[in-house]
C-alpha positions as CSV (number, residue, x, y, z in Angstrom):
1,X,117.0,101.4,70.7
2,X,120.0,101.4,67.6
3,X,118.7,101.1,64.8
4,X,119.8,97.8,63.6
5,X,117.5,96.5,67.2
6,X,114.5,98.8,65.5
7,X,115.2,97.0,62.7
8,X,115.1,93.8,64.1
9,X,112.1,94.7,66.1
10,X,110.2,95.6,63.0
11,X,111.0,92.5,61.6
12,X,109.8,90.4,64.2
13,X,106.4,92.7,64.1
14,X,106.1,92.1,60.6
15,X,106.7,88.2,61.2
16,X,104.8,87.8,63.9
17,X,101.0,89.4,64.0
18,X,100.1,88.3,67.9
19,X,103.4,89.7,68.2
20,X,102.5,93.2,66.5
21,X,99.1,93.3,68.4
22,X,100.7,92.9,71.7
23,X,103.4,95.7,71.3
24,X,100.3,98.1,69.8
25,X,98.4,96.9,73.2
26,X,101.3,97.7,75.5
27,X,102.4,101.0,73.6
28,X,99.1,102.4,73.4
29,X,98.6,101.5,77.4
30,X,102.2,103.1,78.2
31,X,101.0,106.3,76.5
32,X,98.4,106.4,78.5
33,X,100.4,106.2,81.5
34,X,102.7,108.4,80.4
35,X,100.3,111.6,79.2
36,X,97.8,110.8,81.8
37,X,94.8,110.1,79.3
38,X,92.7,107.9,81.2
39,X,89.7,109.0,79.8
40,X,90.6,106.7,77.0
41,X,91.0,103.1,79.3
42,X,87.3,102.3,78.2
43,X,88.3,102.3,74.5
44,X,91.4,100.5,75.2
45,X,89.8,97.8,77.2
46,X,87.2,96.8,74.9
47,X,90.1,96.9,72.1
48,X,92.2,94.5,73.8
49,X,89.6,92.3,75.1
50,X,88.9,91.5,71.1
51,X,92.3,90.6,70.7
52,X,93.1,86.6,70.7
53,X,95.8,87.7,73.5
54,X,95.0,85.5,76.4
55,X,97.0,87.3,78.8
56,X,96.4,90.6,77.4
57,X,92.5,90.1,77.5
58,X,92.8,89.1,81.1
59,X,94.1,92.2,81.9
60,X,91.9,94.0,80.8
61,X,89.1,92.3,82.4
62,X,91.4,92.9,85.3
63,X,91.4,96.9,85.1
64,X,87.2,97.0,83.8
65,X,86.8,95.5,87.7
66,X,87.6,98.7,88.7
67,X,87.3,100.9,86.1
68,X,86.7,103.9,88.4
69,X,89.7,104.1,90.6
70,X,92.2,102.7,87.5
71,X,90.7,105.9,85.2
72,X,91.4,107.8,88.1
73,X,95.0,106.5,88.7
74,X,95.7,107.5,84.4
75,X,94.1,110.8,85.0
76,X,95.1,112.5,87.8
77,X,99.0,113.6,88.4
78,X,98.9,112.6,92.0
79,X,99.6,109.2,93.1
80,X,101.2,107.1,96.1
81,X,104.3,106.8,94.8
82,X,106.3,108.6,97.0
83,X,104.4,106.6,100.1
84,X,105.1,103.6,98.6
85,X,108.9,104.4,98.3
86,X,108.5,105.3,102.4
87,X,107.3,102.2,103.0
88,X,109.5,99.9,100.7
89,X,112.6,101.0,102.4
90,X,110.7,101.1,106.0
91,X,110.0,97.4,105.0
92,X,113.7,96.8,103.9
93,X,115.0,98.3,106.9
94,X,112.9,96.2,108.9
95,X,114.2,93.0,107.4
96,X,118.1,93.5,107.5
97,X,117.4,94.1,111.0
98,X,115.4,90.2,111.4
């Protein structure tokens, strides 16, 4: 981001509190993602559940369904990416042949 769109960015925040709320929601979920702390999901799903972010809360109640194999998913380094890769461009393959 320049710095005049951080600026602009923190204006908006600063505008806008729903706003403000959402990008703390998504950031803190993001870090999550990104330093594999899934231990922490709990805390961040009750958190954004007491939001007044309709779509935000729905997610959440989304990932408590199943709370196990999502804490899993933000914990552990392995994943299916790499499968799912295989089996996109399988798939793709498959449908510029059709």
């Amino acid at each position: 981001m320049t710095s005049d769109e951080a600026l602009q960015l923190k204006y908006l925040l600063v505008r806008c509190p729903e706003l403000a709320t959402a990008a703390e929601r998504v950031r803190d979920f993001a870090r999550m993602m990104k330093n594999l702390d899934g231990e922490y999901l709990p805390e961040w799903i009750e958190q954004t559940e007491a939001t007044d972010l309709p779509p935000l809360r729905s997610f959440a109640r989304h990932l408590r369904r199943d709370l196990d194999a999502v804490t899993v998913g933000l914990t552990l380094r392995w994943n299916s990416g790499p499968v799912e890769g295989h089996v996109n461009r399988i798939e793709c393959l498959i449908r510029a042949r059709v």
